[in-house]
N, C-alpha and C positions, 0 to 999 in steps of 0.2 A: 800571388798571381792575380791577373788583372781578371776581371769578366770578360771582355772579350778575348782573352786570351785564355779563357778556360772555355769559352764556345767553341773554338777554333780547335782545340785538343779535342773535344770530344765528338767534334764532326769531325778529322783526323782519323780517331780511332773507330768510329764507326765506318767512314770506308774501308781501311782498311779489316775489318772487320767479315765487311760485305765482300770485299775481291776475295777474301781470305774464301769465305764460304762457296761463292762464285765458282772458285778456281775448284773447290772441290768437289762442288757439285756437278761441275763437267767433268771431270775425270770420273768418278763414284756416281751418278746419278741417283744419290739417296732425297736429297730434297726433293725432287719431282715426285717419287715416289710417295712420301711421303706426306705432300701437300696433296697429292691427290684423293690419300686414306682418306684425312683429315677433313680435306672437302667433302668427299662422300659422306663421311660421320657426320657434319653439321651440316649439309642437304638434309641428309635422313631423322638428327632431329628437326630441322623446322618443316618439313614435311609429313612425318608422322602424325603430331598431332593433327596436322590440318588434315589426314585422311583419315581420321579417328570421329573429328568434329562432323567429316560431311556423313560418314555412314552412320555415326547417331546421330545425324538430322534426316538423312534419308530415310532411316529406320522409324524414328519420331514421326515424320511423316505419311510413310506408307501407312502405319499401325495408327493413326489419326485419321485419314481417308477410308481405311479398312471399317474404326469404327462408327467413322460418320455414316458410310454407308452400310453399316450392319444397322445403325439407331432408325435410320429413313427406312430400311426392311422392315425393321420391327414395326416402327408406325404405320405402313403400310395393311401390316398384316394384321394390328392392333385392329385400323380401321375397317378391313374387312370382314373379319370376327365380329365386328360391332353390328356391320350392316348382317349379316348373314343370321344373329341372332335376331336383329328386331324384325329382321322376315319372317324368319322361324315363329316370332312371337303374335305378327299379323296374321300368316297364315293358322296359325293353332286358333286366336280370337276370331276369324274367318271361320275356319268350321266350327265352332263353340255355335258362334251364331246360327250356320247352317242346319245343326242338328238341332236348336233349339227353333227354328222355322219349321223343319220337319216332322216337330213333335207339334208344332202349332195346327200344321195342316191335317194334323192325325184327328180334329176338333170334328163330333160328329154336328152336322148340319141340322140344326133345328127348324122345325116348319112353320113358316110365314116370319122366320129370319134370315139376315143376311150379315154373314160379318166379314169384318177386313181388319187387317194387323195393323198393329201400332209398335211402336218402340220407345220405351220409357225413359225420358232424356232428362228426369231433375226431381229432386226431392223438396217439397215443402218450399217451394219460393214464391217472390209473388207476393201481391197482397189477400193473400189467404194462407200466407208463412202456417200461421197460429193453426191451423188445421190440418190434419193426416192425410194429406193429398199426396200426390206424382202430378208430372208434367208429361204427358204423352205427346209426339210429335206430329199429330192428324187436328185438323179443325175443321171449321164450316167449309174449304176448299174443298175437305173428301169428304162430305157429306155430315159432318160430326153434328149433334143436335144434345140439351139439355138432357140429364138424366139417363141418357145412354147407358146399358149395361158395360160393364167392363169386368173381363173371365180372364183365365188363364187355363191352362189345363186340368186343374188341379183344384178350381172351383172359381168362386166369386173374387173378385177384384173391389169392385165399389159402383161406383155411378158417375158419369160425367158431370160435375157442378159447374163447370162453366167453359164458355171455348171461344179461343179468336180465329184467327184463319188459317194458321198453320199449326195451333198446339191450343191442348185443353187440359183444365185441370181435372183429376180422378179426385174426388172424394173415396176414402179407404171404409172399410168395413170396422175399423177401429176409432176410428173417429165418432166420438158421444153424440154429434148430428147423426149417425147414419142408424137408418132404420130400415130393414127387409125382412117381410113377412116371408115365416118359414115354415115348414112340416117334417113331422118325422118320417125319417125312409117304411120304417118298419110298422110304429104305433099308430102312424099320421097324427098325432098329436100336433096345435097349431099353435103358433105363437110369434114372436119378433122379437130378432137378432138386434144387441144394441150394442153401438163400439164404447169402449170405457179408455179409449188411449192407446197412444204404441206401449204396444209391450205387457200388452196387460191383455187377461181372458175376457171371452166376449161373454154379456149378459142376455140370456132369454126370459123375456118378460111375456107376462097375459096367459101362459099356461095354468089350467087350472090345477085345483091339487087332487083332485081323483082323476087326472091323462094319466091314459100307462105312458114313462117315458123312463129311460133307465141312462146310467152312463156309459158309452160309448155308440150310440144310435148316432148315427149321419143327419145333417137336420139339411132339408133343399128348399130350394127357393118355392113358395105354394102357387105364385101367379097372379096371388088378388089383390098386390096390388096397379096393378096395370105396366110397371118398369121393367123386372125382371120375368122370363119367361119361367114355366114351370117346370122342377126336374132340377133346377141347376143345385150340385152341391155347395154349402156356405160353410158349417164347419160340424164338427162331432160335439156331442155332449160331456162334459167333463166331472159336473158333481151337480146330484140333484138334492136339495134338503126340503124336507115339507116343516111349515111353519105353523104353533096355532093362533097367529095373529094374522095371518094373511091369508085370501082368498086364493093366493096362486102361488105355483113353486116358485123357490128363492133356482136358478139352474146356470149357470157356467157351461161355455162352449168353447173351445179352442179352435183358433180360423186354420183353414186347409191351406190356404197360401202363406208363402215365407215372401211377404214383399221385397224386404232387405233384399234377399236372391233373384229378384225380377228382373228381367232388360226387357222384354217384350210382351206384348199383353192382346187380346181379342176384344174390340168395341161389336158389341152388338145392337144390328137396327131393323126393327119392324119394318116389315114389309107390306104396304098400300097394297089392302084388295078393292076391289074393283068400285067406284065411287069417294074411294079414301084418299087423303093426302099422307104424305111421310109421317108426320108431327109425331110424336111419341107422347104418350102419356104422362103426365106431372104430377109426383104425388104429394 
C-alpha cells in the first residue's frame, strides 16, 4: 500500500473512531464527566505548586521584614543604652567633681591669703617635660604669679615655676629642684624638704643630729622662706639614721599628696597690705 493511501486509512479510521466515541458519549455522557475530573486534576497540579511557592515567598517575606525590623529595634535600643550610660557616666564624673570642689572649699582660710581653684589639665609637657611639674589651667588672666604656692587638701602641692595666660606649670615637691623649708609639728625641729623624683621618698636635709625628730612626726611648711605660708603640712617622717661622718641627720619623708590622684588643686596668693603691691616673694 501506497503512502498516501495508508494516510487516508488512517484518517478513516480515526473518524470513524471519533463518531464512534461521539455517538457514545451523547447517549453515556462519560467523557464529559471525565474530562472534567481530569481537568480539575491538572488545574490542581499546576496550580498547587504555584500557591505553595507564593505562601513560602509570602512567608520568606513577612519573617524577613519581621527581622529587618526586630534588627532596626535592636539598634535603636543598642543606641539608646549607649547614650543612657555615657550620661550615667557624665553625670557620676559631674559629681566626682562636685564632691571634690566641696572638699576644696572645706580649705581653711589663711590670713593675709587669698586663694582660688585650679584644675589640673597635663602632666610633664612642655618644655619643661624633664621635670615633675602639672599643667594647671589659671594664668596671669587670674592673677597667677611666679612661685605661687600650690596645696591641695591634704598638704603641699609645689610651687608655680612658670605661667602664660591661661595655664602654669606646678613644679611638684618631688622634683630634685624643689626646696621648702620645713618644721616639725611636734619637736619643731627645722630643716628642707628636697624632691629626689617621681616615686621616690623625699629627703630632709640641714637637721642637726641632736633635733629630737623621730619617724612619723608631720613636717609643715616654717614660713621663712617667704613662698609658702606657715602651718601648711608637706609630708611625715619616714626613717631617721644618725651618722658619725656627718653633721646632720641622713632622714626620709614621705609627701602627703598622691599627685597621680589629683584633678584639682588651691593656688595661693598673698595678699598686699597697705603700701604693698601683689609681687610674691622669690626664693
Amino acid at each position: 500500500m501506497t503512502k498516501p493511501k495508508k494516510i487516508a486509512a488512517i484518517i478513516v479510521a480515526g473518524l470513524f473512531v471519533y463518531l464512534s466515541l461521539y455517538t457514545w458519549n451523547l447517549r453515556t455522557g462519560h467523557l464529559d464527566a471525565l474530562s472534567a475530573y481530569t481537568g480539575l486534576d491538572i488545574t490542581g497540579w499546576i496550580v498547587r505548586p504555584g500557591h505553595w511557592v507564593t505562601d513560602r515567598v509570602s512567608d520568606f517575606w513577612g519573617r524577613y521584614i519581621y527581622l529587618v525590623g526586630l534588627r532596626q529595634e535592636n539598634e535603636r535600643l543598642q543606641e539608646a543604652n549607649a547614650r543612657l550610660r555615657l550620661k550615667n557616666l557624665m553625670l557620676s564624673d559631674r559629681a566626682d567633681a562636685t564632691a571634690r570642689l566641696e572638699r576644696l572649699l572645706q580649705f581653711a582660710p589663711l590670713d593675709n591669703w587669698s586663694e582660688q581653684g585650679a584644675r589640673i589639665i597635663a602632666h610633664r609637657m612642655g618644655p619643661v617635660s624633664s621635670l615633675e611639674t602639672v599643667i594647671v589651667d589659671r594664668g596671669s588672666l587670674a592673677g597667677v604669679q611666679d612661685d605661687m604656692p600650690v596645696v591641695s587638701l591634704d598638704g603641699v602641692v609645689g610651687r608655680v615655676l612658670r605661667y602664660g595666660a591661661t595655664a602654669s606649670h606646678v613644679l611638684l615637691l618631688s622634683d630634685p629642684n624643689s626646696r621648702v623649708s620645713v618644721i616639725g609639728k611636734e619637736k619643731r625641729s627645722q630643716g628642707i624638704v628636697v624632691g629626689q623624683g617621681s616615686g621616690q621618698d623625699l629627703k630632709v636635709e640641714y637637721i642637726k643630729l641632736n633635733s629630737p625628730i623621730e619617724p612619723g612626726e608631720l613636717l609643715e611648711t616654717s614660713g621663712l622662706a617667704g613662698i609658702f605660708p606657715k602651718g601648711l603640712p608637706v609630708a611625715r617622717v619616714k626613717t631617721v639614721h644618725r651618722s658619725d661622718i656627718s653633721l646632720f641627720l641622713s632622714i626620709t619623708a614621705e609627701p602627703l599628696v598622691d599627685v597621680g590622684g589629683l584633678e584639682e588643686v588651691l593656688l595661693l596668693k598673698r595678699m598686699a597690705g597697705p603700701g604693698e603691691n601683689n609681687a610674691t616673694s622669690v626664693n
